[in-house]
Steps between C-alpha positions, in 0.01 A plus 500: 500500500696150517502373840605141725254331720531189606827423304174600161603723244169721493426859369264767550319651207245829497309631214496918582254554224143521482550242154544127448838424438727168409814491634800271316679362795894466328622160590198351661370184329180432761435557844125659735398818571243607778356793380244788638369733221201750548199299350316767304214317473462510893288675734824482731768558273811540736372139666514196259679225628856408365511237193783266388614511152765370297768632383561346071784326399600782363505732829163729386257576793195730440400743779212738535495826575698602827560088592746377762644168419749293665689264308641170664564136324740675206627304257797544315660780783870534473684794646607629854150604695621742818384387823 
């Protein structure tokens, strides 16, 4: 879901599956994601703290399983965004 804030292109992004997956962001050369993910490896799995990662030059992010990432600082955005 695309979205304005702060006159910032920014979108949100969730992984429904219980899988890693990469995602090929069309027309996105760069830009940071702060994402939550369940971290398997935790006692606590529903509670790890968010983490920044960037998005490649050529738009691919990699989620976990069921992540929540919000995308701001997008490069290479062109096209109406609804307010």
């Amino acid at each position: 879901m695309a979205y304005l804030m702060d006159g910032q292109r920014r979108a949100l992004l969730i992984n429904k599956k219980a899988v890693r997956a990469t995602i090929r962001l069309e027309g996105i050369s760069g830009g940071v994601a702060s994402v939550v993910e369940v971290d398997e490896a935790s006692a606590e799995p529903g509670f790890a703290p968010p983490v920044a990662r960037v998005i490649s030059v050529g738009g691919e992010l990699s989620l976990g399983p069921f992540a929540v990432a919000v995308l701001s600082d997008l490069v290479g955005v062109s096209g109406p965004v609804d307010d």
